[in-house]
C-alpha positions as CSV (number, residue, x, y, z in Angstrom):
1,X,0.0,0.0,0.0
2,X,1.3,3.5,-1.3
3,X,0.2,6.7,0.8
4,X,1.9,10.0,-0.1
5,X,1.6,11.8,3.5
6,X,2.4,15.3,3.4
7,X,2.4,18.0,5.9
8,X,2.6,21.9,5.3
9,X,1.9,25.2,6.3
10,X,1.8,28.2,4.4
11,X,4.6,30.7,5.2
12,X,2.8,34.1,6.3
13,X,0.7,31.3,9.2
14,X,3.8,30.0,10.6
15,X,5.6,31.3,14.0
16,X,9.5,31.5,14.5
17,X,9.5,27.6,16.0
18,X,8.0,26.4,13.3
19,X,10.0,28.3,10.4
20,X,12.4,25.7,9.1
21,X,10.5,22.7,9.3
22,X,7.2,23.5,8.6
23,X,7.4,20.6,5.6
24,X,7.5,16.5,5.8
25,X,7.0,14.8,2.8
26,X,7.5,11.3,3.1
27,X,5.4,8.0,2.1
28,X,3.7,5.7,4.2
29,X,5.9,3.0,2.5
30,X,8.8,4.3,4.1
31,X,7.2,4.3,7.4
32,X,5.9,0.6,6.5
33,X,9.9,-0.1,6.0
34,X,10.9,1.8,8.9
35,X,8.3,-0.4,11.4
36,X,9.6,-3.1,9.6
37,X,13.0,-2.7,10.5
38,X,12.1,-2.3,14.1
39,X,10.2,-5.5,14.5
40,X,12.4,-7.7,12.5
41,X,15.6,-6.3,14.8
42,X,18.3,-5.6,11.7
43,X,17.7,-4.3,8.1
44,X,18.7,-7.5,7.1
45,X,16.1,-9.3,9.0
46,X,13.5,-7.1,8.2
47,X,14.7,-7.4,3.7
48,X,13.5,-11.0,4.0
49,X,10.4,-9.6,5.9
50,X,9.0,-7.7,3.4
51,X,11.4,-8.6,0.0
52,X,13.1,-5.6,-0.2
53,X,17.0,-5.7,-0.7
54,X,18.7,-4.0,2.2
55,X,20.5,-1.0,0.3
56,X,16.7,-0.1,-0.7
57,X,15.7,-0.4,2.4
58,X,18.3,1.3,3.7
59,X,17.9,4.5,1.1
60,X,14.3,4.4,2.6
61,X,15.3,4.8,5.6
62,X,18.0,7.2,4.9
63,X,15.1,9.1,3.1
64,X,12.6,9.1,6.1
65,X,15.2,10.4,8.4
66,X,15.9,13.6,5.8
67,X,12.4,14.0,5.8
68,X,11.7,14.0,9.1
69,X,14.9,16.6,9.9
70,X,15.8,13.9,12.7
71,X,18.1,10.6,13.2
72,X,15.6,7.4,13.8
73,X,17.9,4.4,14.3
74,X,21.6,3.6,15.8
75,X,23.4,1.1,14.0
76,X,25.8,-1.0,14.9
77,X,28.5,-3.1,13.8
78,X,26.4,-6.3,14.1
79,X,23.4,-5.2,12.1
80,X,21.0,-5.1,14.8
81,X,19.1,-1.7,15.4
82,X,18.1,0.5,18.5
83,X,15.7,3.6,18.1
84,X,16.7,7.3,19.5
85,X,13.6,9.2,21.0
86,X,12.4,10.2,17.8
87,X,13.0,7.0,16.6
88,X,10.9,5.7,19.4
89,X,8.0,8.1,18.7
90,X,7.5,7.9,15.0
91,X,7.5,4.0,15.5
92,X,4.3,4.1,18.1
93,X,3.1,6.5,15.4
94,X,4.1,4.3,13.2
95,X,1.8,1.3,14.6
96,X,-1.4,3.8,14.8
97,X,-0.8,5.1,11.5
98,X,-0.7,1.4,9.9
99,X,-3.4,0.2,12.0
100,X,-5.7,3.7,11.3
101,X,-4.8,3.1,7.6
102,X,-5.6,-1.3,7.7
103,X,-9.0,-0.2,9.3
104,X,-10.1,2.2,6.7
105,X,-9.2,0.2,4.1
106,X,-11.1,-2.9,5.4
107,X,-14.0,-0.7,6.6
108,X,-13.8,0.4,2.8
109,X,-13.9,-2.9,1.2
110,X,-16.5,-3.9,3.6
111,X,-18.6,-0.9,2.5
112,X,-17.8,-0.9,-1.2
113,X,-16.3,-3.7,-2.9
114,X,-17.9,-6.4,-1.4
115,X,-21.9,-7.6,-0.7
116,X,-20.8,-8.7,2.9
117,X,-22.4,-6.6,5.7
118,X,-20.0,-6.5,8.3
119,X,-22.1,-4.3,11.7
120,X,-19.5,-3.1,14.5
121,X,-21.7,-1.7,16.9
122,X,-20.4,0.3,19.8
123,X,-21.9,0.9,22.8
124,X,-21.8,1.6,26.5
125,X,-22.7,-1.9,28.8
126,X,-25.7,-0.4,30.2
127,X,-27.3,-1.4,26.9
128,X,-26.1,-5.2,26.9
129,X,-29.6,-7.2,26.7
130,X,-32.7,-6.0,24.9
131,X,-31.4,-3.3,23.2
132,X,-28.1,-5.0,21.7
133,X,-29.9,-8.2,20.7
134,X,-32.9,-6.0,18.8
135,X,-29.7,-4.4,17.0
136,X,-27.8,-7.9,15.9
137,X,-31.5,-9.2,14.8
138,X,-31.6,-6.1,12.7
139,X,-28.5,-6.6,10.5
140,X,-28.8,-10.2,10.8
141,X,-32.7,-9.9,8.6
142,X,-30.3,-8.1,5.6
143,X,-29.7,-10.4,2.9
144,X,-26.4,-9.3,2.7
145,X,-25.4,-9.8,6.5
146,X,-21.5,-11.7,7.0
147,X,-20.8,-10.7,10.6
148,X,-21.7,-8.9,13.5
149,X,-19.2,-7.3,16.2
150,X,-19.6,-5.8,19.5
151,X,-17.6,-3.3,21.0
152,X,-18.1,-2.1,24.9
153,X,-16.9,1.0,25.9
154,X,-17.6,2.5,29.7
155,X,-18.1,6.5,28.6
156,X,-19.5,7.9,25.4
157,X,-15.9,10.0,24.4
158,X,-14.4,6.4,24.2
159,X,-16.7,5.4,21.6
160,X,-16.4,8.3,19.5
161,X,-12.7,7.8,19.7
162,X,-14.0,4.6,18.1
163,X,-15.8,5.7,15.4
164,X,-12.8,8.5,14.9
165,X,-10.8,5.7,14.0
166,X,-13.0,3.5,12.1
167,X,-13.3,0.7,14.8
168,X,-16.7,0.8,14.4
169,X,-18.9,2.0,12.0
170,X,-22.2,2.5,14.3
171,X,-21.8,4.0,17.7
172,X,-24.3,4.8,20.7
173,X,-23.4,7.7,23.0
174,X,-24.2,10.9,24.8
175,X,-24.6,13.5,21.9
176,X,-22.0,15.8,24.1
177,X,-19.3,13.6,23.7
178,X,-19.0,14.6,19.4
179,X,-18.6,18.2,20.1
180,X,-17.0,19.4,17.0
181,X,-16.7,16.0,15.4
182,X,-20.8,16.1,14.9
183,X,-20.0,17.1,11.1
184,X,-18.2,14.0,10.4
185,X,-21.3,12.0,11.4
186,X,-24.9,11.2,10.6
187,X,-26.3,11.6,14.2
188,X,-30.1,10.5,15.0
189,X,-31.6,11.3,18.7
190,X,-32.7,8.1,20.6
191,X,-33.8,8.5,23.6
192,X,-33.3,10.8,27.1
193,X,-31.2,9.1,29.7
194,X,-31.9,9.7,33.5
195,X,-30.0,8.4,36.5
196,X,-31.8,6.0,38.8
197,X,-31.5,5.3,42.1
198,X,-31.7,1.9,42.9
199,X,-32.5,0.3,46.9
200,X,-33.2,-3.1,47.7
201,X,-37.0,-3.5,47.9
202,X,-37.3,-4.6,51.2
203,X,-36.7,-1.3,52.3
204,X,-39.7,0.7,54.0
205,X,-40.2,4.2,52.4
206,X,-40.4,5.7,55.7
207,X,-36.4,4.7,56.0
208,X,-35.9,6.4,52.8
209,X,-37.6,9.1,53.9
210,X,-35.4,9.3,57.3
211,X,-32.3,8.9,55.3
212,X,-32.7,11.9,53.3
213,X,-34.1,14.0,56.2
214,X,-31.0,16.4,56.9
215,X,-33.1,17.3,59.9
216,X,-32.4,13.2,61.2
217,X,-28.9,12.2,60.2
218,X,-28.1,11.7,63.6
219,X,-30.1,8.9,63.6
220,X,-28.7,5.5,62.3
221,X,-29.3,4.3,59.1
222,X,-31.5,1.4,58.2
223,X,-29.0,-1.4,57.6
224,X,-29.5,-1.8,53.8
225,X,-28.7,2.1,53.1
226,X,-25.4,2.5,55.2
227,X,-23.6,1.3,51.7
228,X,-23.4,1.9,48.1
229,X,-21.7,0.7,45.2
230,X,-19.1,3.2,43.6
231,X,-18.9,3.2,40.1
232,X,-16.1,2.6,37.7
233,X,-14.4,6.4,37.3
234,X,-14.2,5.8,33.5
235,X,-18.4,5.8,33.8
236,X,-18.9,9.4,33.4
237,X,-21.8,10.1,36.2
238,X,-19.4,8.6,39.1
239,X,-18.6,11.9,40.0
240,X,-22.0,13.5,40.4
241,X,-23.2,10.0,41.9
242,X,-20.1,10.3,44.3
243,X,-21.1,14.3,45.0
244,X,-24.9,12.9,45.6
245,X,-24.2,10.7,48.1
246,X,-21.7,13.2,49.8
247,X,-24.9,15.5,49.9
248,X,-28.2,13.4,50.7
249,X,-26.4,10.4,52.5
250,X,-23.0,11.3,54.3
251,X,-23.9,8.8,56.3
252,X,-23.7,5.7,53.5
253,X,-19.9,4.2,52.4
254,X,-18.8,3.2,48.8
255,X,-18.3,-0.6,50.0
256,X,-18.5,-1.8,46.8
257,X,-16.9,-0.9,43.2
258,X,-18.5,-2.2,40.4
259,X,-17.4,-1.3,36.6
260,X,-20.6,-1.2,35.2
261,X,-24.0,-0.3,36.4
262,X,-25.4,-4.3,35.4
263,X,-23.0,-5.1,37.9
264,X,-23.6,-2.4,40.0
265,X,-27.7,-3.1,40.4
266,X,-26.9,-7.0,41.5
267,X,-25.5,-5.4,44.5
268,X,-28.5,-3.9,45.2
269,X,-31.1,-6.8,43.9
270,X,-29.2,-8.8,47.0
271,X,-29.7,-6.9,49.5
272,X,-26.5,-5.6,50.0
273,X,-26.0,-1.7,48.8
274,X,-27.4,1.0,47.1
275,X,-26.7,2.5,44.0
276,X,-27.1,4.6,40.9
277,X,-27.5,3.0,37.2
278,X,-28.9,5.0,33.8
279,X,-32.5,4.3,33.1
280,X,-31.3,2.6,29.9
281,X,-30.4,-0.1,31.6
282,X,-33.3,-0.8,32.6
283,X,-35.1,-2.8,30.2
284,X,-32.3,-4.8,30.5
285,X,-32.9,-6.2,33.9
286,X,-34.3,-9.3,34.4
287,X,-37.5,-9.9,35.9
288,X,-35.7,-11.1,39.5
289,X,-33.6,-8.1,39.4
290,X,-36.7,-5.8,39.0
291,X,-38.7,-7.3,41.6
292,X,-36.1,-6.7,44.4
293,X,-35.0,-3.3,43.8
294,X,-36.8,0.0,44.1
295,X,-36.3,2.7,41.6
296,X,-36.2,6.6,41.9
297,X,-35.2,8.8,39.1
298,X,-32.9,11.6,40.5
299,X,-33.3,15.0,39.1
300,X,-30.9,16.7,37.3
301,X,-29.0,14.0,35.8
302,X,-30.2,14.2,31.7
303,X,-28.4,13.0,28.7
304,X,-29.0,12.8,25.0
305,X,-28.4,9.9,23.9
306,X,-28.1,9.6,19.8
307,X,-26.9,6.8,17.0
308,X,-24.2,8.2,14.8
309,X,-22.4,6.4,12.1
310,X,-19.9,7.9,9.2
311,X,-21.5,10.3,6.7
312,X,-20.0,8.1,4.0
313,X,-22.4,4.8,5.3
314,X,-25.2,6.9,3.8
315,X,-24.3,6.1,0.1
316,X,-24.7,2.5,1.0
317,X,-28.2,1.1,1.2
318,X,-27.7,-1.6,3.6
319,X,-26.5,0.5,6.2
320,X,-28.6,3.6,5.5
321,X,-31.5,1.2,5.8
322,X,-29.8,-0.4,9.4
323,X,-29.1,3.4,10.6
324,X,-33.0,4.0,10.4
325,X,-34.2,0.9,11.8
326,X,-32.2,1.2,14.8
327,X,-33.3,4.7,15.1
328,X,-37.2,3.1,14.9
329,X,-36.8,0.8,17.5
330,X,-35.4,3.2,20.1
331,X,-38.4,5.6,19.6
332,X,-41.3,3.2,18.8
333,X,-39.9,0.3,21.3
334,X,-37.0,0.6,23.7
335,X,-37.8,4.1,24.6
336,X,-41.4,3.2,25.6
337,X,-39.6,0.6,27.7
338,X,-37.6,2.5,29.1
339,X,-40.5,4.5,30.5
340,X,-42.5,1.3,31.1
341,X,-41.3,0.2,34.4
342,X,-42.4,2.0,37.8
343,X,-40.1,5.1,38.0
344,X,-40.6,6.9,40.9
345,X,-39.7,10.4,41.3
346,X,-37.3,10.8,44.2
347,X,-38.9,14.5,45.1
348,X,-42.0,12.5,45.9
349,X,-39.8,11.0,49.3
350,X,-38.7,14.8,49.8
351,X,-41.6,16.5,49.1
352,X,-43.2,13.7,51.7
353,X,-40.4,15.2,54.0
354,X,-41.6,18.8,53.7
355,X,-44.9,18.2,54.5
356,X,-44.1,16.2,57.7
């Protein structure tokens, strides 16, 4: 594969740091040759590697390094190589540029050349269950369906770093984590995410209520609500969740970690904690799970979530025609699920409090 990369910047743009080496012109090749050279150990290693002779591979080289304005490799008298610091960083670039370029090309092969739908869905684990098996079932009825792949991801900027990169080619995620990539994408609204809070159901309400009294935090704590279940710091409500209980329960511990807030509610379903998941997950849960929890939606916690996937998928049938049908199910099925289940407000407990 031949990849002409070059870099410049116009002359009246550029400050004094940058005057001198404001151009690199070089070819992907010779970085190809160049990461070859490292993993093989010697240039002559790496001209069996990739069936080059080793004074063209070392001209590439030699050319890559003029380019670049920097030294990349120490040799040595027994042909082995060892990289400088710049040699070090353009390697790792090196490996991301290769892998960035493989992924493209695969994604565009996938997408143009060939009838075999290939669906790499990311998305965060709180929609494991309902939502991604609804998904798979959807590119599975194409005629042209090959494969599906799943790719989990515990915050919403992951997955768009994802996408970014052509890891996947559909992604769900808070519509704040694309910022100023939105342009790049064909972005649908799905549904509104709240934060729940979860309690094991054999809790009275008049605990609750007692709990979240500031007037009565001397008092001690019914037994169930003196832990909760801290979240994974990737997930990106721990912090708020962490600031809530800080607020309305000083009196509660974090006892438990959990990565994920499936994991997270199990804790709760037991007996054994409290805790805070995304209402998403919730038609997700499984019917023994829902029957030993109580949920409360806590104010203030509100998040779009949306379906993007690359502008470019739009030209292509198959995947225009997936794009919408997932967008159909969220509004015509999983949102109404999501809203299905008993949801109660948490002011309802305060307001309770205020009128006592």
């Amino acid at each position: 594969m031949y990849c002409n990369l070059r870099m410049s910047c116009r002359s009246g743009m550029l400050t004094e740091e940058m005057q001198g080496s404001a151009i690199m012109d070089f070819t992907f090749r010779q970085l190809e040759i160049f990461r070859a050279v490292v993993v093989s150990g010697s240039i002559t290693k790496a001209s069996h590697r990739i069936g080059l002779s080793q004074p063209s591979i070392s001209q590439q080289l030699a050319k890559l390094e003029e380019s670049l304005g920097v030294q990349l490799i120490n040799r040595n008298r027994a042909s082995s190589v060892s990289l400088t610091p710049a040699g070090d960083y353009w390697y790792r670039a090196a490996q991301e540029l290769t892998e960035r370029v493989q992924a493209i090309v695969q994604e565009h092969d996938q997408s143009f050349r060939t009838s075999n739908l290939v669906l790499k869905l990311g998305i965060t684990p709180a929609l494991r269950g309902k939502f991604l098996t609804a998904v798979a079932r959807i590119a599975q009825e194409e005629a042209s369906f090959h494969r599906f792949e799943l790719t989990y991801d515990l915050n919403s900027s992951l997955l768009v770093e994802q996408l970014r990169m052509h890891r996947i080619n559909f992604g769900v995620f808070a519509l704040e984590a694309l910022a100023e990539d939105s342009s790049s994408f064909v972005v649908a609204d799905l549904f509104l995410d709240t934060i729940i809070w979860a309690v094991p159901a054999a809790v009275p309400d008049e605990e609750l209520r007692k709990a979240l009294d500031p007037d009565r935090r001397d008092e001690p704590l019914h037994p169930l609500l003196r832990h909760f279940v801290d979240i994974d710091p990737l997930v990106p409500t721990r912090t708020a969740s962490s600031e809530w209980y800080r607020l309305h329960m000083p009196q509660a511990a974090p006892s438990f970690r959990a990565p994920t807030f499936a994991a997270s509610i199990e804790f709760v379903a037991d007996g054994l904690a409290t805790c805070h998941i995304a209402r998403s997950l919730v038609p997700n849960l499984s019917r023994n799970v829902l029957d030993n929890v109580k949920l409360f939606k806590v104010e203030g916690f509100e998040r779009h979530i949306v379906l993007a996937m690359r502008k470019h998928f739009l030209s292509h049938p198959t995947y225009a025609r997936i794009f919408n049908r997932i967008v159909d199910y969220c509004r015509e099925d999983y949102g109404p699920a999501m809203q299905a289940q008993v949801i109660r407000p948490l002011s309802d407990l305060q307001s309770r409090l205020r009128v006592a």
